[in-house]
N, C-alpha and C positions, 0 to 999 in steps of 0.2 A: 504494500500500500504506500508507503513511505518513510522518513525517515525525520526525526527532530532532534536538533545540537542543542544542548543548556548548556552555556559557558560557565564554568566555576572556576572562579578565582580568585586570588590572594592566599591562595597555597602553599606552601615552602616544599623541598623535594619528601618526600615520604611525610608530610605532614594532615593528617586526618583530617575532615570535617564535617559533620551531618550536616544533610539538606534533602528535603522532604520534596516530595511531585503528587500532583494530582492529577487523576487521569477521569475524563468522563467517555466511558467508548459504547459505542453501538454495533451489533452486529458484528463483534470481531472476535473471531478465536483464540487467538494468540499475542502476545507483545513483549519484546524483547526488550531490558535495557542494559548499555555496558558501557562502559568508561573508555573515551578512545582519546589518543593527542592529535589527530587530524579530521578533516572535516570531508567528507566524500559530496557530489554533487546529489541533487534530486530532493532538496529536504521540501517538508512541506508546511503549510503554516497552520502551526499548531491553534493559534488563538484568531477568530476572526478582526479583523482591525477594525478600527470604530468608526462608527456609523456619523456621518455629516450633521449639519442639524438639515440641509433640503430632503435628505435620503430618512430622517426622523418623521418629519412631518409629512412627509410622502407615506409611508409606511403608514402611520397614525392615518389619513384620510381613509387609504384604500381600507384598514380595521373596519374599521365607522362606515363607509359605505356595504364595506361584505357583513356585516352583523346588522347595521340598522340601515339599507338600503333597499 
């Protein structure tokens, strides 16, 4: 399906640190995760980017017309 990098930094060489992920998935079997030092091509974007405010109110009308139309 594809692939997503989380940069963790401020690390020292062999130096630990927890850090937690949340995952919300649908319809997936499987998911692998693993600790790499390189970045491979195809990754996908994990979080939708946000919404404009014309692409807000646009959204918000068609609501309003499909339920009270």
């Amino acid at each position: 399906m594809g692939k997503k990098y989380i940069e963790i930094t401020q690390n020292d060489k062999d130096e630990k640190q927890p850090f937690e992920m949340f995952f919300k998935l649908n319809d997936v079997s499987y998911y692998k995760t693993s600790i790499t030092d390189k970045v491979d091509e195809g990754e996908i974007e994990l979080l939708p980017k946000d919404l404009t405010k014309p692409e807000i109110i646009l959204g918000t009308a068609l609501a309003f017309l499909f339920f009270w139309g």
